[in-house]
C-alpha positions in Angstrom: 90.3 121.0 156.6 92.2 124.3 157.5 91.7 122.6 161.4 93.4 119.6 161.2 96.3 121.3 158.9 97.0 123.7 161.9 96.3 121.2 165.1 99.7 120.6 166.9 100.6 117.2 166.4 101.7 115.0 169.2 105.6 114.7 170.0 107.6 112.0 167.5 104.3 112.0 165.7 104.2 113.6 161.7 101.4 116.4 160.8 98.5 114.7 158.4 99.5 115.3 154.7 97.3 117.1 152.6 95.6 113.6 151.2 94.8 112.0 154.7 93.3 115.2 155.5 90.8 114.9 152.5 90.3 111.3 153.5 89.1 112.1 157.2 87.3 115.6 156.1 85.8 114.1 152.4 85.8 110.5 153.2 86.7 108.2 150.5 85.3 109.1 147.2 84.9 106.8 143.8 87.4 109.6 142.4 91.0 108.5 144.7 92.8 106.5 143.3 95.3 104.8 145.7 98.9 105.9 145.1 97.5 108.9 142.6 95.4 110.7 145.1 92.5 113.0 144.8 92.3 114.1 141.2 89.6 113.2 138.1 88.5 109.2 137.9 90.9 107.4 135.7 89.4 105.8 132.8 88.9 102.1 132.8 90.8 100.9 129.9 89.7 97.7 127.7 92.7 95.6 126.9 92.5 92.9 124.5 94.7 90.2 124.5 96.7 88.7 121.8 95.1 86.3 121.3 91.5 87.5 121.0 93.4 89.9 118.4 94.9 86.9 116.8 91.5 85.2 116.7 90.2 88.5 115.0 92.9 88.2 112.3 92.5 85.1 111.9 88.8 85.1 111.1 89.3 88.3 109.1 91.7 86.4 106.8 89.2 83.5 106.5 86.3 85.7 105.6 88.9 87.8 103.5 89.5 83.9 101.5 86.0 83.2 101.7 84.8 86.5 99.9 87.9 86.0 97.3 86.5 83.0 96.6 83.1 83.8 95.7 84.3 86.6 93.8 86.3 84.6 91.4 82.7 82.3 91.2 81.1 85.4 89.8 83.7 86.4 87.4 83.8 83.4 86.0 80.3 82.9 85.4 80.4 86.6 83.9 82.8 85.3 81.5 80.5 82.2 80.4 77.6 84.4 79.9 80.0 86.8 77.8 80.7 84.2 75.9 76.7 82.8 75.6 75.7 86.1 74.6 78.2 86.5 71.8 77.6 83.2 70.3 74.1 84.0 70.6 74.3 87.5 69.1 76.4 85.5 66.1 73.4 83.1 65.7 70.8 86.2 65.3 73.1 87.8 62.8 73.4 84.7 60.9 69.5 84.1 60.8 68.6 87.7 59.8 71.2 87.3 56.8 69.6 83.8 56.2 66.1 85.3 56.5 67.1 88.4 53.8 68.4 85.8 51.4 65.4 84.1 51.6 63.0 87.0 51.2 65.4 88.5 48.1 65.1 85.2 46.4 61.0 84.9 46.6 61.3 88.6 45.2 62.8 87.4 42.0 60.7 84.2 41.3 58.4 84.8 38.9 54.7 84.4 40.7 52.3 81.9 38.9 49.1 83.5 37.7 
């Protein structure tokens, strides 16, 4: 490399610069990048377009929609088995008064010999 930096160069002709240089001593490499020069790899970069991103937005709001609806299902069946269970639990109470009544009468009947 030091060679070719201090060869004469022809008459009306210009000296290498440093990157042609690396190109004839290296040879091309995955790691030039054209413009850049010699230097780390750039990364690739993954761009999404707008309208794979509106896609995505869009199918997040329908899911979004889609689990607020089935949501609402649930709390409303919550609610009608709230409301079962209480009248149920109003039932029971009723009977076990009924069934004390019941028993307190037969204790004050007089029991035939």
């Amino acid at each position: 490399m030091l060679e070719l930096q201090s060869q004469p160069t022809p008459k009306g002709s210009q000296s290498l610069s440093e990157n042609e240089i690396c190109d004839q001593v290296l040879g091309r490499l995955s790691g030039y990048s054209k413009g850049l020069g010699w230097g780390p790899k750039p990364k690739v970069r993954r761009t999404t377009s707008a309208s794979n991103l509106s896609t995505s937005c869009l199918q997040s709001t329908q899911k979004e929609i889609e689990l607020q609806a089935k949501l609402n299902e649930a709390l409303e069946r919550i609610e009608v088995q709230d409301r079962n269970h209480q009248t149920l639990a109003s039932q029971v109470e009723r009977m076990q008064k009924l069934i004390e009544d019941f028993t307190r009468a037969q204790q004050r009947l007089p029991h035939d010999p």
